[in-house]
Backbone as a chain_set.jsonl record, in Angstrom:
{"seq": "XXXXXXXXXXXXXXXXXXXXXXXXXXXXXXXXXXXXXXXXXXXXXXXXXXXXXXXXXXXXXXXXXXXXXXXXXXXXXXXXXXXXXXXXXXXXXXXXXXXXXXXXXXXXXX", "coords": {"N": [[0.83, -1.164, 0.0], [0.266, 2.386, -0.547], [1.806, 5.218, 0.779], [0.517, 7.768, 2.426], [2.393, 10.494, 1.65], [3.207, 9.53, -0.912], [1.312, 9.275, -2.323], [-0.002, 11.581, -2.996], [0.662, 14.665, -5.094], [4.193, 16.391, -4.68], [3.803, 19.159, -2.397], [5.655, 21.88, -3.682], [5.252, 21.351, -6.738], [2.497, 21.492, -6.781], [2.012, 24.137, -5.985], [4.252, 25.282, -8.286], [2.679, 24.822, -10.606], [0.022, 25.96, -9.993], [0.355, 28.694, -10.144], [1.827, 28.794, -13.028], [-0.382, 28.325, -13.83], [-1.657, 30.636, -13.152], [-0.05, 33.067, -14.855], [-0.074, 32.342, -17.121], [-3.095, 32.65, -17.608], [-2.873, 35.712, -16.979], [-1.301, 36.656, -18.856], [-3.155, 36.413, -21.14], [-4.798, 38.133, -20.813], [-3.217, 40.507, -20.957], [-2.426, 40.233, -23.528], [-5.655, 40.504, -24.806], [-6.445, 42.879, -23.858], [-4.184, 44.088, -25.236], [-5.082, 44.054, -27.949], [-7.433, 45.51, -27.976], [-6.609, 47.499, -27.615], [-5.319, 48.499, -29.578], [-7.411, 47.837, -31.731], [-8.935, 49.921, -31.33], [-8.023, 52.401, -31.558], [-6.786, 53.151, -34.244], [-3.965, 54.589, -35.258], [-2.564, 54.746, -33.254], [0.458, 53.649, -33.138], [2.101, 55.141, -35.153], [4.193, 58.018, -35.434], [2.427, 61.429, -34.89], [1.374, 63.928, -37.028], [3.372, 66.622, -38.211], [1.962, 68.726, -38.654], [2.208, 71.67, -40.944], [3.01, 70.954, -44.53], [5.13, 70.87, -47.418], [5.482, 69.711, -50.36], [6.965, 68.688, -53.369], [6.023, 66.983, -56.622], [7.245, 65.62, -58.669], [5.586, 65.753, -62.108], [5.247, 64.162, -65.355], [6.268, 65.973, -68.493], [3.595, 67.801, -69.527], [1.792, 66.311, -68.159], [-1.662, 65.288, -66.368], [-3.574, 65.776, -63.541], [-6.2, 63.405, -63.011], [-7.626, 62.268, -61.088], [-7.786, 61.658, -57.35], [-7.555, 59.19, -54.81], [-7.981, 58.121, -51.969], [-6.947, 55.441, -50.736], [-7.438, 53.684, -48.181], [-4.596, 54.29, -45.605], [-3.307, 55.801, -47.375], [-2.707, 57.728, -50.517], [-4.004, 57.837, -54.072], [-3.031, 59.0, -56.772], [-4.322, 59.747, -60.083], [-2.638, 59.946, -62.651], [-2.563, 61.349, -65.968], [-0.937, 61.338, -69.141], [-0.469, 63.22, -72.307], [-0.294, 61.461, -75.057], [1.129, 58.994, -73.623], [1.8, 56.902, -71.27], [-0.634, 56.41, -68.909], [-0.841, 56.758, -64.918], [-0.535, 55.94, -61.583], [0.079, 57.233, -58.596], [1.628, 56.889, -55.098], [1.185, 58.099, -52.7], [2.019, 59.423, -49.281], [-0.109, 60.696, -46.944], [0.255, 61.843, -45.052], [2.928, 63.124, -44.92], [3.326, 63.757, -47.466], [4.824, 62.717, -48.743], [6.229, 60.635, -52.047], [5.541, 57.83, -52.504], [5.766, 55.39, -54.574], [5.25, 54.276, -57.702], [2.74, 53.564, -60.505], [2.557, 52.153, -63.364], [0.702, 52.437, -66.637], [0.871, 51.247, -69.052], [-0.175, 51.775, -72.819], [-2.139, 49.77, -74.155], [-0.726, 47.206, -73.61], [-1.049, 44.122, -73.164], [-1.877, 41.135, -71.596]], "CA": [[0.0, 0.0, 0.0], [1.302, 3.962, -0.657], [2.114, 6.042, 2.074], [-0.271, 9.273, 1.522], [3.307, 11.426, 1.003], [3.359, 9.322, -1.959], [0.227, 9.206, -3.073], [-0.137, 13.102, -3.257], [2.231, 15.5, -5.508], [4.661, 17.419, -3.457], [3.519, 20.403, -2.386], [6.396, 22.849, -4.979], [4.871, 21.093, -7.648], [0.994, 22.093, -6.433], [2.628, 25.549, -6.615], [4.567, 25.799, -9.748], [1.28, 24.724, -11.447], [-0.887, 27.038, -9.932], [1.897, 30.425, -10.971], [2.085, 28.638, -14.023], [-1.968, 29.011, -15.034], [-1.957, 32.687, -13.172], [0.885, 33.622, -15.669], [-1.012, 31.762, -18.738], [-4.312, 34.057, -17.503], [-2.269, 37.531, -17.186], [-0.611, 36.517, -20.379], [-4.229, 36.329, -22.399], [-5.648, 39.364, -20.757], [-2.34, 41.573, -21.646], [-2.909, 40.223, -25.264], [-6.378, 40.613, -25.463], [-6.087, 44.532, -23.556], [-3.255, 45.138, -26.43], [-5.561, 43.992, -28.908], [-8.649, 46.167, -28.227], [-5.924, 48.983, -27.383], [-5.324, 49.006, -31.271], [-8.541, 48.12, -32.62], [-10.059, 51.351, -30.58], [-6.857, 53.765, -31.912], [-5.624, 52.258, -35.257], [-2.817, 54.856, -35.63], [-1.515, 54.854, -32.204], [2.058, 53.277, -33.453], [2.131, 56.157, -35.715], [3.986, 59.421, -35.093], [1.687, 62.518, -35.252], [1.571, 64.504, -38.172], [4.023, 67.26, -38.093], [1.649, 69.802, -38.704], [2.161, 71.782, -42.786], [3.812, 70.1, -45.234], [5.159, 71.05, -48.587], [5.907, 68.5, -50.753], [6.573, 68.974, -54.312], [6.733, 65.661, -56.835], [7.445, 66.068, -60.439], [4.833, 64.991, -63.071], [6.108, 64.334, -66.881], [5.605, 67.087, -68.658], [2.2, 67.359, -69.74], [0.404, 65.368, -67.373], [-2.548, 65.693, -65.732], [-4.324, 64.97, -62.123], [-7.187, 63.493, -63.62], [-8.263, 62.747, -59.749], [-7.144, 61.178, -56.221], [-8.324, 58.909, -54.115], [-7.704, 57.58, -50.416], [-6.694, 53.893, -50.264], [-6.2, 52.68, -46.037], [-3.51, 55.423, -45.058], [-2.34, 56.131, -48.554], [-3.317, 59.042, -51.339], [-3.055, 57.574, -54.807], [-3.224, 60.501, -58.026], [-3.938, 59.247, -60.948], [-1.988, 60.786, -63.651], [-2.487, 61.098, -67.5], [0.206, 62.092, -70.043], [-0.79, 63.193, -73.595], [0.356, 60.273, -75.717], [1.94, 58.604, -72.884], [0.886, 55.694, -70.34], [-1.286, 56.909, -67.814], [0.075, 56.537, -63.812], [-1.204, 55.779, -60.019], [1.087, 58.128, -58.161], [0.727, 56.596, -54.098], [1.504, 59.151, -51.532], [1.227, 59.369, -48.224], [-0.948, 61.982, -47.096], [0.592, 62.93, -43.181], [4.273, 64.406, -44.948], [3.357, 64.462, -49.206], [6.15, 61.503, -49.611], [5.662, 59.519, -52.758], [6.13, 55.973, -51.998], [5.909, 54.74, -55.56], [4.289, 54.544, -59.228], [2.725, 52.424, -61.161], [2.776, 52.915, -64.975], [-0.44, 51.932, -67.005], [0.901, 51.458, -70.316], [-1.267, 51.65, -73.252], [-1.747, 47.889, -75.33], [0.233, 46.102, -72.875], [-1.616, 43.112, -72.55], [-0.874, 39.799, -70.667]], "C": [[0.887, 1.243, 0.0], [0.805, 4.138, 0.411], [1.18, 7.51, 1.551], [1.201, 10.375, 1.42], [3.897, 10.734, -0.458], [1.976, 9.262, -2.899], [-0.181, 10.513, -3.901], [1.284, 13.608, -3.876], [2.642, 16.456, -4.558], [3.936, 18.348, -3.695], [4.49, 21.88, -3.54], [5.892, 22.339, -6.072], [3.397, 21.616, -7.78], [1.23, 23.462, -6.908], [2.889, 26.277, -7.583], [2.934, 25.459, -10.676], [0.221, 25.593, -11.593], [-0.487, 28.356, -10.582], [1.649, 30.282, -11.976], [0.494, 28.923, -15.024], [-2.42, 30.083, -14.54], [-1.093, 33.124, -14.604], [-0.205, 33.523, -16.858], [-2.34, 32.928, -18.608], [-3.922, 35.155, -17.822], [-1.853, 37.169, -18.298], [-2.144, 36.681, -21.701], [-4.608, 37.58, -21.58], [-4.507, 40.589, -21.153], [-2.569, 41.516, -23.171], [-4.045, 40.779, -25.598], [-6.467, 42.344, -24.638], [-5.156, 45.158, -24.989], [-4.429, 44.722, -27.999], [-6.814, 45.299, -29.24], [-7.754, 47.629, -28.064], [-5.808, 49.528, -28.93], [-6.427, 48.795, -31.839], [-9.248, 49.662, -32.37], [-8.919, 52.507, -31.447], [-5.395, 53.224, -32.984], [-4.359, 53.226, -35.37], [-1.814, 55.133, -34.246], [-0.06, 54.427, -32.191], [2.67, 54.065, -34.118], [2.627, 57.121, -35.324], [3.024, 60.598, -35.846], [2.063, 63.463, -36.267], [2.465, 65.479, -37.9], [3.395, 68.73, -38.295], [1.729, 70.054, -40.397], [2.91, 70.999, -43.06], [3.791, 70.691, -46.827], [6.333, 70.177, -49.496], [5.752, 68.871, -52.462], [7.17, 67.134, -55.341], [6.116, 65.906, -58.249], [7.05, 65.059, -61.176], [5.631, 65.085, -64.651], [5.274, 65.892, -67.088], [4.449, 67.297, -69.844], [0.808, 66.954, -69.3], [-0.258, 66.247, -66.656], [-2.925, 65.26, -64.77], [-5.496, 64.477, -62.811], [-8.232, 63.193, -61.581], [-7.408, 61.787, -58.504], [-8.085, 60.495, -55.523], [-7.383, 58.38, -53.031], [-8.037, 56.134, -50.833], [-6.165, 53.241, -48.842], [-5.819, 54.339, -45.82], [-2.639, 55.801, -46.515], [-3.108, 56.968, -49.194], [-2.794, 58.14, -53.053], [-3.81, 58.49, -55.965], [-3.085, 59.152, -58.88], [-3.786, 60.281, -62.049], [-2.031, 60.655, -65.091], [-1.465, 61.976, -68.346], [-0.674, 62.248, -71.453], [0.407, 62.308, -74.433], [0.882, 58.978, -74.814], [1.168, 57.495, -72.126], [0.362, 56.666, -69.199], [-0.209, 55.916, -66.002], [-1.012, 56.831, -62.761], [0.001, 56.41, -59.1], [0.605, 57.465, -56.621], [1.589, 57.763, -53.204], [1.188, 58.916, -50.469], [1.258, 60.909, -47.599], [-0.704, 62.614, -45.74], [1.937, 63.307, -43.401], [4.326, 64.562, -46.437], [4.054, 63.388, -49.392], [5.26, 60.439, -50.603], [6.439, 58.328, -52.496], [6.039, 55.236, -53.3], [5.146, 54.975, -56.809], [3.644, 53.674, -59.693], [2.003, 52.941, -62.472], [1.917, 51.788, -65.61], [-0.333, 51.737, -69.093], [-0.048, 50.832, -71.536], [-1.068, 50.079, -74.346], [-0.876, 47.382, -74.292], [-0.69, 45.301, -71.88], [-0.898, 41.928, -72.366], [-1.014, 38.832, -71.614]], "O": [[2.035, 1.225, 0.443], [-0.158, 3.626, 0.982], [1.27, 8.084, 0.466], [0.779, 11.41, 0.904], [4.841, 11.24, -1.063], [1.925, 9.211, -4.128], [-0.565, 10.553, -5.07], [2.436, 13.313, -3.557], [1.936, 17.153, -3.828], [3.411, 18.584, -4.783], [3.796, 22.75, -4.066], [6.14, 23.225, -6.889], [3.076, 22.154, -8.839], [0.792, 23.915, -7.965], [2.376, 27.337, -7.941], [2.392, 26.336, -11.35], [-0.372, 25.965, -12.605], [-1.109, 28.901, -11.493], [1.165, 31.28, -12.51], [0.256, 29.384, -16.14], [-3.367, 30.669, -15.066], [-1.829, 33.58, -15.479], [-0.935, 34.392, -17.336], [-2.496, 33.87, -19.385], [-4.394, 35.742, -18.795], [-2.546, 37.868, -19.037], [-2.021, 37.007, -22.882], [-4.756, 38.334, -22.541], [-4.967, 41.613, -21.658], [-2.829, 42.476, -23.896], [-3.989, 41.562, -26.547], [-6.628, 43.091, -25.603], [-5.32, 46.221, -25.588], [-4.27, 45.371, -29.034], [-7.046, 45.849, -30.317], [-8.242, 48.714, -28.378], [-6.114, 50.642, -29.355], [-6.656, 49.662, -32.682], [-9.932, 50.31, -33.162], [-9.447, 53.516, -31.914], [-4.184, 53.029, -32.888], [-3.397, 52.514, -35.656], [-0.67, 55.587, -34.228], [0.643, 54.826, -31.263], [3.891, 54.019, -33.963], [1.812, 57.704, -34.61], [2.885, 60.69, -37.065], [3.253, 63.777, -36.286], [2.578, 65.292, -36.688], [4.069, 69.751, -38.156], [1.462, 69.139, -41.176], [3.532, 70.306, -42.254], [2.739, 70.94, -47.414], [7.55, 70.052, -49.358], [4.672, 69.27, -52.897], [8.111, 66.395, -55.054], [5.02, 66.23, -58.708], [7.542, 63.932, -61.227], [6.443, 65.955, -64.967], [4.419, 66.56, -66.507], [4.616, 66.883, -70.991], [-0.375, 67.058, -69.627], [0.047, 67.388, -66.31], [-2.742, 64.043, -64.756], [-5.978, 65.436, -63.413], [-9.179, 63.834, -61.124], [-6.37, 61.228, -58.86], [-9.252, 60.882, -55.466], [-6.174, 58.235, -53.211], [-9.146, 55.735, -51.189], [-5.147, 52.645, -48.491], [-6.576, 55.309, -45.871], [-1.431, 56.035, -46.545], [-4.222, 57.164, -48.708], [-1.621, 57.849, -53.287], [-5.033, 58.633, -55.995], [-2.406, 58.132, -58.756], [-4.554, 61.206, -62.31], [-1.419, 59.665, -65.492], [-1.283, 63.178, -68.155], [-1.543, 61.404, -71.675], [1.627, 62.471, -74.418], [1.027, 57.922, -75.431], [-0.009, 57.248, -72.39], [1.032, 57.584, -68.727], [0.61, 54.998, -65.963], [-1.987, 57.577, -62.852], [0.986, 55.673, -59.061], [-0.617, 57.357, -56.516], [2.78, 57.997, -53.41], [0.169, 58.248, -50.292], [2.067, 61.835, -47.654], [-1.262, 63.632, -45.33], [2.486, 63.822, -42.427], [5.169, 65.337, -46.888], [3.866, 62.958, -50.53], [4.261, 59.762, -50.36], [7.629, 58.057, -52.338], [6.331, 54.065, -53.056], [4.394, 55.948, -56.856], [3.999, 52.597, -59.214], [1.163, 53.832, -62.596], [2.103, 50.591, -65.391], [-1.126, 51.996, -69.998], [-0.595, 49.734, -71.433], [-0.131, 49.611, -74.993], [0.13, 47.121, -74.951], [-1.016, 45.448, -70.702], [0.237, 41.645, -72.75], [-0.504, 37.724, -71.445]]}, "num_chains": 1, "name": "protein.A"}
């Protein structure tokens, strides 16, 4: 027959177990706190705008804004050239910086 100090787990083991599913708890409520912290204030990782901004970004010459739209956190112009491929200009719209192009050339199929 066992001795009941064998039958039962030590007592430091009762312990570490218990610590071990407080931790696991505080560990899902810090996650799910950082989660609703960003769903509630999507640009909080973001520094704040700087206030004006003058930003100048050189179209061929010719082109036109034909108009702009807001994509997410981005600005993208679309641009027409006479004769030329038309263009998606993307900007971002809290310091003017263009972040890239993309060139719409005419007949260039897949």
């Amino acid at each position: 027959m066992a001795s009941p100090a064998q039958a039962s787990a030590p007592l430091w083991l009762k312990v570490l177990v218990i610590v071990m599913g407080l931790l696991i708890v505080a560990g899902f409520v810090v996650v799910a706190a950082e989660i609703a912290r960003r769903m509630s204030t999507p640009n909080a990782g973001r520094p704040p705008a700087s206030g004006t901004f003058s930003e100048r970004i050189a179209l061929p010459s010719g082109a036109r804004v034909v108009s702009m739209t807001a994509a997410g956190d981005r600005l993208v112009v679309h641009v027409e050239t006479p004769g030329g491929p038309s263009a998606a200009y993307v900007v971002d719209p809290r310091n003017g910086a263009l972040l890239g192009t993309v060139e719409f050339p005419p007949g260039a199929g897949r």
